[in-house]
N, C-alpha and C positions, 0 to 999 in steps of 0.2 A: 413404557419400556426404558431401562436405565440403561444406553449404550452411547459410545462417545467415539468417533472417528479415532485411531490405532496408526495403520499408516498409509502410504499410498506406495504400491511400486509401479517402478517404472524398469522395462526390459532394458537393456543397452548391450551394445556389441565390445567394449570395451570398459570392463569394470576397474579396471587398475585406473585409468584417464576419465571415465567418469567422477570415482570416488572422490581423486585428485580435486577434478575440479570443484562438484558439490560443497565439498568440506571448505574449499578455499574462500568460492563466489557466495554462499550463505552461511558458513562459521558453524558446520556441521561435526560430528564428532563421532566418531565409528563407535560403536556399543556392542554390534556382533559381526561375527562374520561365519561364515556355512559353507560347507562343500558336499554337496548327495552324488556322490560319486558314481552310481546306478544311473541317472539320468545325463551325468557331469554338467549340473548347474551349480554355479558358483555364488554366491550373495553378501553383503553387507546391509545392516541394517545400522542408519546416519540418523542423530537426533540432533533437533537445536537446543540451544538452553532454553527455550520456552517450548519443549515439552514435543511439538512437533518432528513425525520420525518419515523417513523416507527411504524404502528397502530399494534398490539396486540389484540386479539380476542379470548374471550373463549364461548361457549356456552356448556351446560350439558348434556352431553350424546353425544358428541363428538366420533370419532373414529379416533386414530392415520391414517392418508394416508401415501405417500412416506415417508420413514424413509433410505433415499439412503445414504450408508456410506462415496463414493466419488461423484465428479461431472460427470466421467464418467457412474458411475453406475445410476444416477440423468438422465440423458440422453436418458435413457431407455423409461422413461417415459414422453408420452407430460403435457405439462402444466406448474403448476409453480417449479421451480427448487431450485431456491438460491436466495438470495440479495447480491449487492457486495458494499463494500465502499474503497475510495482511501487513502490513507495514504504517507508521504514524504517518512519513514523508514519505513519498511517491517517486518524488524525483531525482533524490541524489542514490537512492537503491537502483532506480532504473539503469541510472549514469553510472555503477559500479560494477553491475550486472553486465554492460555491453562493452566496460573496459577488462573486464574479464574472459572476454572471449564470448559471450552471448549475442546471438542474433538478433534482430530487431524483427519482431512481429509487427508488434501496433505501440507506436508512440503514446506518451503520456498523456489521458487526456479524459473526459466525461463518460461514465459508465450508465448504461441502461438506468441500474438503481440510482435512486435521488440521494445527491449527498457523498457520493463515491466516485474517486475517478481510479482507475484502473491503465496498466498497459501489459505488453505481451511481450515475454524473450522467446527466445530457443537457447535450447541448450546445446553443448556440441554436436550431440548426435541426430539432433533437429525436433526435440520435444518441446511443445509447449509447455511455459510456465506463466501462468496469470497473477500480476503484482495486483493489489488493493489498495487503496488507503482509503478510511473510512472517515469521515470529519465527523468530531465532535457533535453530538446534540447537547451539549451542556451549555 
């Protein structure tokens, strides 16, 4: 089957100060944006220059769900958890990410998989996001 991940959305209660930040803290760039007036949800859809897209979604009268402080505690709960992106260096992304306003999940450090370390933000409105970096087999 020839299919390829598209994008991931994530609800927020504040799409103007989401976008905001998105765009600023990963160097994202608005490509669309949507208004269904019938249900009054509002949306952006953010890509980066490597291709990866992240839709954005607010509708009124919303109610915060999971607000998991780490990914174990995120685990508790089925459904959707995080979005992860890969990065070469771990650490000066982490260090960008939490002087931008991101929360600190799980510090920089050894992921399950062999060869990978990983850490955890939140984002404003308390979503997890999973960094990667993957080392080299060459």
């Amino acid at each position: 089957m020839d299919t390829r991940l598209d994008h991931v959305g994530v609800n927020v209660r504040d799409l103007a100060t989401q976008t905001a930040w998105y765009k600023a803290a990963f160097g994202l760039e608005a490509v669309f944006e949507f208004r269904l007036d019938g249900p009054g949800l509002s949306g952006v859809v953010l890509e980066h220059p490597h291709g990866w897209r992240l839709e954005l979604l607010a509708r009124t009268g919303s109610a915060p769900g999971l607000r998991a402080p780490d990914p174990v505690t995120a685990a508790l709960t089925e459904g959707y958890g995080h979005f992860a992106v890969t990065t070469p260096e771990l650490d000066p992304v982490y260090d960008a990410l939490r002087a931008s306003g991101a929360g600190e999940a799980l510090a920089p450090g050894p992921s399950p998989e062999p060869g990978v370390r990983m850490a955890w933000v939140i984002d404003p409105e308390g979503n997890l996001i999973e960094l990667i970096e993957r080392r080299s087999t060459e």
